[in-house]
C-alpha positions as CSV (number, residue, x, y, z in Angstrom):
1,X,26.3,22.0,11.5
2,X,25.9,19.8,14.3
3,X,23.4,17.3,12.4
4,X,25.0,17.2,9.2
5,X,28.5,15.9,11.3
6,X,26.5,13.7,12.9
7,X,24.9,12.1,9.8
8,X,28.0,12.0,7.9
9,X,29.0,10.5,10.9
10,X,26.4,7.8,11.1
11,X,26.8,7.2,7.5
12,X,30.6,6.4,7.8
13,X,30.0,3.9,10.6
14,X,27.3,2.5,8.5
15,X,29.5,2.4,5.5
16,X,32.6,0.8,7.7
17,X,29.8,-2.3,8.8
18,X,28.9,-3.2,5.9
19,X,32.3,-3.7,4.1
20,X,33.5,-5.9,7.7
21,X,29.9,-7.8,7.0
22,X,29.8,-8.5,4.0
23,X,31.7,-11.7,2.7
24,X,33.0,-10.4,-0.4
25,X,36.5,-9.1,1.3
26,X,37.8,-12.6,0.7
27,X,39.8,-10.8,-2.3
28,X,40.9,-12.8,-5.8
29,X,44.2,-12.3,-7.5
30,X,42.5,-10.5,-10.6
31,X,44.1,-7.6,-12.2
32,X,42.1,-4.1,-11.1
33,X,43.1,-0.5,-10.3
34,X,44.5,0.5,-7.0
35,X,43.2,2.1,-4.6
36,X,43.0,3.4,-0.5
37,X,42.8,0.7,1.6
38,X,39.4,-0.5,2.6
39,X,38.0,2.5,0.8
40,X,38.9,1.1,-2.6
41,X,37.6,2.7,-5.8
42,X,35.2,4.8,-3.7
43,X,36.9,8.3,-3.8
44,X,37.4,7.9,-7.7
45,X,33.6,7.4,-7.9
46,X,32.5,10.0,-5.7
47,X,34.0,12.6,-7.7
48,X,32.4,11.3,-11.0
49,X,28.4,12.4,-11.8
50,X,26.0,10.0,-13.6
51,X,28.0,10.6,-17.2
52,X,31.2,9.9,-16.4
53,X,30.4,6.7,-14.4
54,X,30.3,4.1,-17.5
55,X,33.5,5.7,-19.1
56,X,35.2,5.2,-16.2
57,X,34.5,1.9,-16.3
58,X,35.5,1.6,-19.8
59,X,38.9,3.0,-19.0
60,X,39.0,0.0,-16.2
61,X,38.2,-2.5,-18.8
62,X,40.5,-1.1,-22.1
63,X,43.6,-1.4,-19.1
64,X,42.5,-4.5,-16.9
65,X,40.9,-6.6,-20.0
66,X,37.8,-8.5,-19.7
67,X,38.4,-9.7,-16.2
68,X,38.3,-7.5,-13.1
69,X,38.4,-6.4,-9.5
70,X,37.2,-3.2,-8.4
71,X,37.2,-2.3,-4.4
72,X,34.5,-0.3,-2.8
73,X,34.6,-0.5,1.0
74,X,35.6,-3.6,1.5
75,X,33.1,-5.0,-1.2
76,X,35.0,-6.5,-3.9
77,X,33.0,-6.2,-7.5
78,X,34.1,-8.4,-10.0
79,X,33.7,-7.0,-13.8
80,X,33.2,-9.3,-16.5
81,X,32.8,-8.2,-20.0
82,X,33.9,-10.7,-22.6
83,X,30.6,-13.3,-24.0
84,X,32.6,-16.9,-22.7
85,X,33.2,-15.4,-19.1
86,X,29.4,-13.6,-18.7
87,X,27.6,-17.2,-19.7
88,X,28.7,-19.2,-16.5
89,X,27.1,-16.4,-14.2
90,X,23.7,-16.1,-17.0
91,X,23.3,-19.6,-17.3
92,X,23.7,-20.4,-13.5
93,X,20.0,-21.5,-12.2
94,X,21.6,-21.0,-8.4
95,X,23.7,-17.8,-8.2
96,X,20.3,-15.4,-9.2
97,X,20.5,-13.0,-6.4
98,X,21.1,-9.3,-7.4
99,X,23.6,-7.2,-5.9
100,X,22.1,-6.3,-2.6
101,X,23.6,-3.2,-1.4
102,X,23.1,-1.9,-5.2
103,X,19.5,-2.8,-5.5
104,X,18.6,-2.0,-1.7
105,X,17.8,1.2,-3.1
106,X,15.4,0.6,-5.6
107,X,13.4,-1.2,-2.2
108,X,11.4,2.3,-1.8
109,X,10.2,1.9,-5.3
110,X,9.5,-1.8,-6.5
111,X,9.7,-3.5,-2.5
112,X,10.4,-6.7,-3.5
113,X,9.1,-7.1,-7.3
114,X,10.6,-9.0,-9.7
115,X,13.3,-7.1,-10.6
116,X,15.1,-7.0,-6.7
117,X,13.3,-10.6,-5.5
118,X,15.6,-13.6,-5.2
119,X,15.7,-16.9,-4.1
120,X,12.3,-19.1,-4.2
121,X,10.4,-16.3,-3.8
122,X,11.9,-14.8,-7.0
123,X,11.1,-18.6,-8.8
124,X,7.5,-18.7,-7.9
125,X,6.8,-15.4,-9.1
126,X,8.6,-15.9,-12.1
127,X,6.7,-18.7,-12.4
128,X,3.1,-17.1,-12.1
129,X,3.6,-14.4,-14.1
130,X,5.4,-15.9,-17.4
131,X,2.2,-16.6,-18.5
132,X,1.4,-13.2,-18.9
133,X,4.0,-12.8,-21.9
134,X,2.0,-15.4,-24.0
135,X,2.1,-14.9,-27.2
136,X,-1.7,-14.8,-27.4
137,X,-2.0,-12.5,-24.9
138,X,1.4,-10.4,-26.4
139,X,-0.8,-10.2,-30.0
140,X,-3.6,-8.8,-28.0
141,X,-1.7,-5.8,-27.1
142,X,-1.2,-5.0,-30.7
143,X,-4.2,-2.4,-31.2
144,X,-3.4,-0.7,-28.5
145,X,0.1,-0.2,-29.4
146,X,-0.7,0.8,-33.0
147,X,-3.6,3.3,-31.4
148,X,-0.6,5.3,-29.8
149,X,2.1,5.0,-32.5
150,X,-0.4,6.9,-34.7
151,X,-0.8,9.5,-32.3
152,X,2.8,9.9,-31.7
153,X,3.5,10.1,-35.1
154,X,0.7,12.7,-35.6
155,X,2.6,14.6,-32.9
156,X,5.7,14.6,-34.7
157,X,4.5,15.8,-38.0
158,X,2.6,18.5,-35.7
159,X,6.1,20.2,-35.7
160,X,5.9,21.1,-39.2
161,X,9.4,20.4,-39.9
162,X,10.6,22.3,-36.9
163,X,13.6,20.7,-34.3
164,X,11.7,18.8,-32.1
165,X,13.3,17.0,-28.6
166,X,12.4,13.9,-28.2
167,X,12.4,12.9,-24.5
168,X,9.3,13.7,-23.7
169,X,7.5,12.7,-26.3
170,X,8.8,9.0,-26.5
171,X,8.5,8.8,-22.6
172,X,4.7,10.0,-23.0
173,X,4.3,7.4,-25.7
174,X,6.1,3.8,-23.9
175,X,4.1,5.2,-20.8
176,X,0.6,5.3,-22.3
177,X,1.4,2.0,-24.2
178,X,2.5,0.2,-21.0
179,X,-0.4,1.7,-19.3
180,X,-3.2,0.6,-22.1
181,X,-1.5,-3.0,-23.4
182,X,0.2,-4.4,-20.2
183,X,-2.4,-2.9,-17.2
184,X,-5.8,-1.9,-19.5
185,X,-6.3,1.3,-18.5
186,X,-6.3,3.7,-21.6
187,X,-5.0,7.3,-20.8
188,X,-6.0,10.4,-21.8
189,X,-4.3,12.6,-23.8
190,X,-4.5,16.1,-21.5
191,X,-4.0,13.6,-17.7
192,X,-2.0,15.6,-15.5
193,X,-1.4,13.4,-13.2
194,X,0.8,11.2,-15.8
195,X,2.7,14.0,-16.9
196,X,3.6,14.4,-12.8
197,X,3.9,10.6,-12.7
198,X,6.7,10.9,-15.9
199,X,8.7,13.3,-14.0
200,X,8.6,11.6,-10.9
201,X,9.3,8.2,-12.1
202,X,12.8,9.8,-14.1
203,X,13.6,11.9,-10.8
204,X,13.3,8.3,-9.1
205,X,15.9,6.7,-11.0
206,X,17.9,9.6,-11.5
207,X,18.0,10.1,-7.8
208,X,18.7,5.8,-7.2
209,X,22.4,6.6,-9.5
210,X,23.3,9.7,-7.4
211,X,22.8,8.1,-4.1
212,X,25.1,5.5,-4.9
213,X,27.9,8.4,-5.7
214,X,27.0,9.7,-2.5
215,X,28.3,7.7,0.3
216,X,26.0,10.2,3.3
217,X,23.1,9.5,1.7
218,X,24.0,5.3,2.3
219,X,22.1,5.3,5.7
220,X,18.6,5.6,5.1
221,X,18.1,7.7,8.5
222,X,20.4,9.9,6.6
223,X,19.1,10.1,2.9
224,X,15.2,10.8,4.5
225,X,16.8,13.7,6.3
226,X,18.8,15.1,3.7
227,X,16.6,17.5,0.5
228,X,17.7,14.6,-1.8
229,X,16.7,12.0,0.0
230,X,13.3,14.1,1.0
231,X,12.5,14.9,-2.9
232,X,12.9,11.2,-3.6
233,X,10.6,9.8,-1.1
234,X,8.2,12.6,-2.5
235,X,8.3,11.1,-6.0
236,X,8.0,7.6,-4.7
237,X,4.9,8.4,-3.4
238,X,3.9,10.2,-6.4
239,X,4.5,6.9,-8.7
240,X,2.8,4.6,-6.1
241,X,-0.1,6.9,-6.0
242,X,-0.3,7.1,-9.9
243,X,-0.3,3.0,-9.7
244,X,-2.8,2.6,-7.5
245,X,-5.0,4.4,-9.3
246,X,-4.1,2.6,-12.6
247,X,-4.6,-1.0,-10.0
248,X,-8.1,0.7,-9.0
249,X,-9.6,1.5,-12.3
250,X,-8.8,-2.0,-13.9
251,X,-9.9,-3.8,-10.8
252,X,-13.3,-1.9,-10.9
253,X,-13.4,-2.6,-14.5
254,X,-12.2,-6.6,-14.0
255,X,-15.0,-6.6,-11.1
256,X,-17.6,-5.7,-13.3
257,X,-17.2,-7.5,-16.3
258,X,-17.1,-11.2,-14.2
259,X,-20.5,-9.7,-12.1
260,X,-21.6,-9.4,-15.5
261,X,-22.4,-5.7,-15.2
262,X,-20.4,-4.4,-17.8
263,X,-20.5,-4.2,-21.4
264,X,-17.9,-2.4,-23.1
265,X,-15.8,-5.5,-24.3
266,X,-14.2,-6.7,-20.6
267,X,-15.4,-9.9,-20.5
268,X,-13.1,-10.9,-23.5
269,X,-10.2,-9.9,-20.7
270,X,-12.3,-12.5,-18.0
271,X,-12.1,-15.0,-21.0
272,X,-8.8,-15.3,-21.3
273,X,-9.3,-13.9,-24.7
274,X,-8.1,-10.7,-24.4
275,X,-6.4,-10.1,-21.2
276,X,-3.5,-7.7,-19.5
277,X,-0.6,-8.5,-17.4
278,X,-2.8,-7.1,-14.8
279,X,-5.6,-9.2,-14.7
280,X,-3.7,-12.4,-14.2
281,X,-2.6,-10.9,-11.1
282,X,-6.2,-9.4,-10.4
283,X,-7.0,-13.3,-11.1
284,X,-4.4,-14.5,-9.3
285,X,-5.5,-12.9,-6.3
286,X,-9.2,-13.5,-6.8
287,X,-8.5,-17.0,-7.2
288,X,-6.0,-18.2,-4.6
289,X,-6.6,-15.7,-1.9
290,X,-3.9,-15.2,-0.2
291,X,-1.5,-16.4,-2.7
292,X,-1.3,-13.2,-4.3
293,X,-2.0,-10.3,-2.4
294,X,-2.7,-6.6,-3.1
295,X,0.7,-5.8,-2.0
296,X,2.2,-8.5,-4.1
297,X,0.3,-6.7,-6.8
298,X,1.3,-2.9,-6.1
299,X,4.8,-4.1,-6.0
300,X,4.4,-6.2,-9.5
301,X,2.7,-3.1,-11.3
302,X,5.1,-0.3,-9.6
303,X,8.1,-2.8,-11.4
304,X,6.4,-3.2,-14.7
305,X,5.6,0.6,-15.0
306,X,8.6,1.9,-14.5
307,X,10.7,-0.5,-16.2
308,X,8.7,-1.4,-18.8
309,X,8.5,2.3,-20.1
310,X,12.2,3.8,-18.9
311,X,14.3,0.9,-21.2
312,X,11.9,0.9,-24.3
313,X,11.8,4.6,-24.0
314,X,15.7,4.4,-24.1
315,X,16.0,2.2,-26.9
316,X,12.9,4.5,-29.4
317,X,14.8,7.4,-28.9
318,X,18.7,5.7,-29.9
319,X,16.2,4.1,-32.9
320,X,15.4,7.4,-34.3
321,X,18.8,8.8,-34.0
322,X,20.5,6.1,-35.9
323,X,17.8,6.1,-38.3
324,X,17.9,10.2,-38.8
325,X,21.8,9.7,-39.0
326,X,21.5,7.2,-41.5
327,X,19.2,8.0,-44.3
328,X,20.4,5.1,-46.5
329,X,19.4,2.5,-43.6
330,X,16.1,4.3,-43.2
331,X,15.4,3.9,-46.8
332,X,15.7,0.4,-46.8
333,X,13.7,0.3,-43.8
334,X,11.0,1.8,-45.7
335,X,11.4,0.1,-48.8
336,X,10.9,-3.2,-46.7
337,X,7.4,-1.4,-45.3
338,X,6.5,-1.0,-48.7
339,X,6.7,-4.1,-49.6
340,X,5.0,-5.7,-46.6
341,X,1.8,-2.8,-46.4
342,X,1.6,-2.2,-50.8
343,X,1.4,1.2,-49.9
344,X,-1.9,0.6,-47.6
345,X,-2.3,2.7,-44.2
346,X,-3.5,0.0,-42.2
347,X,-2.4,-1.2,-38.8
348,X,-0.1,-4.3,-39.0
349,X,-1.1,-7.7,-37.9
350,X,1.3,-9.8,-36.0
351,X,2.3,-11.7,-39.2
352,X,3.2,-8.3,-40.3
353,X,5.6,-8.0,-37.4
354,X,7.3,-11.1,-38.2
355,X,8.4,-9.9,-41.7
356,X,9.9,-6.4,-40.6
357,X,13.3,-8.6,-40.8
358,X,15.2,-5.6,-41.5
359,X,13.8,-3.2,-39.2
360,X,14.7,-6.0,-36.5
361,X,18.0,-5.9,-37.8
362,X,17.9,-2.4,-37.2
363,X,16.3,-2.6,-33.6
364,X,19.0,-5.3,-32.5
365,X,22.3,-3.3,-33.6
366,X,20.4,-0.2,-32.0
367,X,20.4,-2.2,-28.8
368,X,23.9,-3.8,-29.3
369,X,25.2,0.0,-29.5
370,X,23.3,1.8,-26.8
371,X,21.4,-1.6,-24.5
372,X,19.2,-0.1,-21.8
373,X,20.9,-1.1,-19.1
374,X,24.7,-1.0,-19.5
375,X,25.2,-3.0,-16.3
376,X,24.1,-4.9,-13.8
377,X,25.2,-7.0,-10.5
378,X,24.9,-10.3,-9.2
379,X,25.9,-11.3,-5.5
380,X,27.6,-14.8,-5.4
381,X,25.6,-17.1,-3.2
382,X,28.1,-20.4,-4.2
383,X,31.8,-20.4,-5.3
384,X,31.6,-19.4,-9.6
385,X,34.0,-21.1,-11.9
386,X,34.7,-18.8,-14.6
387,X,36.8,-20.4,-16.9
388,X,39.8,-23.6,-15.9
389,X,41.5,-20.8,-14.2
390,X,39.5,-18.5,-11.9
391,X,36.9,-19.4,-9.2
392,X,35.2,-16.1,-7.7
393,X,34.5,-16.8,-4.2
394,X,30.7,-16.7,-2.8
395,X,29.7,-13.2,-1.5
396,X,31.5,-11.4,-4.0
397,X,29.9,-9.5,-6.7
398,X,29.8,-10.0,-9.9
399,X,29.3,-6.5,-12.6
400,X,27.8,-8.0,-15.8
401,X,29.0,-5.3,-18.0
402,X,26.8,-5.8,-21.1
403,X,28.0,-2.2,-22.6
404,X,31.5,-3.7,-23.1
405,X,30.4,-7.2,-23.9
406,X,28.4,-5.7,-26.8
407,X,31.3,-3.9,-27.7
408,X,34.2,-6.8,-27.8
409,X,36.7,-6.4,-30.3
410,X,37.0,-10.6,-30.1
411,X,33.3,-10.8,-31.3
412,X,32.3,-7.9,-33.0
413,X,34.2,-6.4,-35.9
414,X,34.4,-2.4,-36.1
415,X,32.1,-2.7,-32.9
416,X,31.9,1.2,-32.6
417,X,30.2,1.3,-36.0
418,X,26.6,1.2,-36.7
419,X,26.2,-2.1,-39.0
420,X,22.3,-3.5,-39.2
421,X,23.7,-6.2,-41.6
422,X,25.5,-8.2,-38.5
423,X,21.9,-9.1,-37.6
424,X,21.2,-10.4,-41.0
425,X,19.0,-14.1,-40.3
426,X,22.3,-17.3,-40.9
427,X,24.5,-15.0,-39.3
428,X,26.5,-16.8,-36.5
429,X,27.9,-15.6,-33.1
430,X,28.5,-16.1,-29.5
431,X,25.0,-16.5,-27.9
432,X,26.1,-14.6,-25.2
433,X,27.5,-11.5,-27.2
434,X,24.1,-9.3,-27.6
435,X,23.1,-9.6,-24.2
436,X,20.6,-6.2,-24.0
437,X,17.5,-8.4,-21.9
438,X,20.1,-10.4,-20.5
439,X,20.1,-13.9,-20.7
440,X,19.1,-17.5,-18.3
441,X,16.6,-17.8,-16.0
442,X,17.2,-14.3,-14.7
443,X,16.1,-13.3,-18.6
444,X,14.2,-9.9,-19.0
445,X,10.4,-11.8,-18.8
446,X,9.0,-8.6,-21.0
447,X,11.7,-8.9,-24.0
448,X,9.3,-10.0,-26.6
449,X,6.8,-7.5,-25.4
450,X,9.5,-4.5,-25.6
451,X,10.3,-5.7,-29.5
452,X,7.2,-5.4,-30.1
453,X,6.5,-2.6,-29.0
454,X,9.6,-1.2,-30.6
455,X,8.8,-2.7,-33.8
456,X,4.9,-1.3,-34.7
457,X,6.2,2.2,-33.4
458,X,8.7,2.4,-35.6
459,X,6.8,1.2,-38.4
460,X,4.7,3.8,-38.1
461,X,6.7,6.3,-37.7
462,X,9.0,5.4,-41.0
463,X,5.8,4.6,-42.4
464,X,4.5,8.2,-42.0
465,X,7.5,9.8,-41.9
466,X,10.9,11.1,-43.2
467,X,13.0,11.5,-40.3
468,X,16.2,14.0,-40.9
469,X,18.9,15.1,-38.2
470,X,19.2,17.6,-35.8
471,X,21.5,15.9,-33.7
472,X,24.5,14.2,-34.9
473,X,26.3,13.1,-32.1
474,X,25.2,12.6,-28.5
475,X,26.1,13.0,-25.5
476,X,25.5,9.5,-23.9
477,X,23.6,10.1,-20.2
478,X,25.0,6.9,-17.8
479,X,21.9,6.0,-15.2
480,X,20.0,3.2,-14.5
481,X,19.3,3.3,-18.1
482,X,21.5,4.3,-21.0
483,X,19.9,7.8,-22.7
484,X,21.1,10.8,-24.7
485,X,21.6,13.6,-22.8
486,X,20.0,15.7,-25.8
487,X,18.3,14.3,-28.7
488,X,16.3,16.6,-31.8
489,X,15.1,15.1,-35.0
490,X,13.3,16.7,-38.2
491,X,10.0,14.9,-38.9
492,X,8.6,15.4,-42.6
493,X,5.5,13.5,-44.0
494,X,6.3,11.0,-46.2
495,X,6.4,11.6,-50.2
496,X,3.2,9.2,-51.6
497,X,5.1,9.4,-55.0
498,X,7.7,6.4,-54.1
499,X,4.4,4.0,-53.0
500,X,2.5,5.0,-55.7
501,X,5.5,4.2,-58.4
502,X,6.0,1.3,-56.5
């Protein structure tokens, strides 16, 4: 009893230094709900879990409009969620840094990768690694993605027509894709160690959204003493053990092929032929010693991993509940696979890709409905003019609030409703209203990677299959990410008898 007062002790004085620190309590005159003094908003949140977090927020923005204050000890977070007042922030090539006290706790995970860097570090490593996203070396990827779309799809028809969840599968799939395209290590189908790697990885992020709602689990003293904060360092370690084994099987691979002792196809990666994102930091570091270190790597690869298979992972399984719930879109989506493929089984090309308009169409209002991340922060390192009106003061926060921006009722007619045809090619809008990678210099750098990747999967599976609904509503789960809390789909081969007609 004695140490749980004191850590809930420490935690409030730790709490109460940071809100006198930080510069943000230089308040606007925005509109925003009231709250306790100092303390803010806090309470309200603390008695929400991960689900109700966004729909509070909503509430907030259907009363306050598009423009914002929120207070959480002391830190003032500004909410923006209309496309004219998110593009100053976007666009801004100086006012980059993320929310610190937010991200702080992904630090355990990612250090400081790409996603939490800032400032020139941030630049230069942006920098190095955009090359990685060439399209040459994007097109390179595409076996490997097409590999695991047909086992995926063979594990969906393995259901024989039966309810089957989703989650696990889809994770297993993104994972195994990231893993193979993006790192060049090829999985197995029966590793254990990535099955404990998927559940650590989704009890990592989980466990980064409930911290936040806990305000004794702030310190870090704290959190390591408490069983949350015990079970999270736990699956940290699992993921960063699971990387470094990835790291040390592409690294003995990468070694061999440039001493010339290898010959299963390698040296085409050396080349610059046929390479992953990680060999150009293998190269990077075997070139310019010291300019890219193995921790520099660990911390690039434990970013990529996670990241890279939690959002696409997010956005496959919203793709097959639209397309389920919407049998008509799904024909058309079909139709148009026809047309491209003739009714051949072979694995698209790149050229292929680029003529799936309407699937696109598809994948883009998918991501306008549900984006990946519904949110995320900014901390105000210079004044930000907003519009003639409003300057937000430097050290505030700024809450890009891309679930509401995708929903404006100024930009998007009917925006609850599911409508592929707003994505049609001619069609005009805002550029900053379908923000789901974001948007500026602080642009998601895997975006045409994730498409895709979202694309030849979901070729495949329409291709292959007849998807019908189990669920046919869901229960939206609010984390880092944006997921059902419950999806199930009927999968049913496809009848020849339409390509053969056709």
């Amino acid at each position: 009893m004695m140490s749980m007062t004191l850590s809930l002790l420490c935690a409030f004085l730790s709490v109460l230094i940071v809100g006198f620190l930080v510069k943000s309590w230089r308040r606007s005159k925005l509109p925003g709900p009231s709250g306790i003094p100092f303390l803010g908003q806090a309470l309200t949140m603390w008695l929400k879990n991960t689900r109700d977090i966004v729909p509070l927020f909503v509430g907030w923005r259907e009363k306050y409009g598009g423009l914002f204050e929120v207070e959480v000890f002391g830190m003032i977070y500004v909410f923006i969620s209309e496309p004219e007042l998110v593009e100053p922030i976007l666009t801004s090539s100086t006012n980059i840094t993320k929310g610190y006290f937010e991200y702080s706790f992904f630090r355990p995970m990612f250090n400081d990768g790409l996603i939490v860097s800032d400032g020139d570090k941030w630049r230069s490593r942006r920098k190095l690694l955009t090359p990685s996203f060439h399209f040459k070396i994007l097109e390179s990827s595409l076996k490997g993605m097409c590999r695991n779309s047909a086992a995926y799809v063979s594990t969906l028809l393995a259901s024989g027509g039966k309810p089957i969840k989703l989650e696990d599968i889809v994770y297993l799939n993104t994972l195994k894709i990231i893993v193979e395209t993006a790192m060049g290590v090829e999985l197995s189908s029966e590793d254990k160690e990535q099955n404990e790697y998927l559940t650590a990885s989704k009890q990592c992020v989980d466990g980064v959204v409930e911290r936040y709602l806990r305000v004794w689990q702030y310190s870090e003293l704290t959190f390591r003493l408490c069983d949350a904060g015990k079970q999270f360092f736990k699956n940290v370690d699992i993921t960063h053990n699971f990387d470094q084994k990835v790291i040390r099987e592409r690294k003995e691979l990468f070694q061999a092929a440039k001493n010339g002792t290898s010959n299963n196809g390698i040296e085409k990666n050396v080349a610059g032929r046929r390479k992953a994102f990680l060999d150009t930091l293998l190269e990077l570091d075997n070139s310019n010693p010291g300019l890219f270190t193995e921790a520099d790597i660990m911390e690039e690869v434990d970013t990529f991993m996670t990241a890279g298979h939690h959002t696409t992972a997010s956005a496959m399984m919203f793709a097959h509940f639209v397309l389920a719930n919407n049998p008509a879109v799904q024909e058309k989506v079909y139709d148009e696979q026809l047309e491209i493929f003739e009714g051949s089984e072979r694995m698209p090309t790149i050229q292929d890709l680029n003529k799936m308009i309407y699937l696109e169409m598809v994948i883009k209002e998918t991501l306008r409905l549900y984006p990946s991340v519904p949110f995320h922060t900014r901390l105000l390192t210079e004044d930000l003019r907003i519009d003639e009106s409003t300057v937000i003061k430097a050290g505030q926060s700024i809450l890009v609030f891309t679930y509401c921006v995708h929903r404006s009722k100024k930009h998007w007619e009917n925006p609850e409703e599911f409508i592929p045809e707003r994505f049609a090619p001619g069609i005009e809008r805002h550029p900053f209203s379908f923000i789901p990678f974001s948007a500026g210099p602080r642009n998601c750098i895997g975006q045409k990677f994730a498409i895709m990747e979202l694309k030849t999967v979901l070729s495949t599976v329409v291709r292959k299959c007849r998807l019908e609904p189990v669920t046919t509503s869901v229960d939206l789960d609010y984390g880092i990410t944006i997921k059902p809390s419950s999806l199930m789909v009927k999968a049913f081969p496809r009848d020849k008898t339409k390509a053969s007609l056709s």
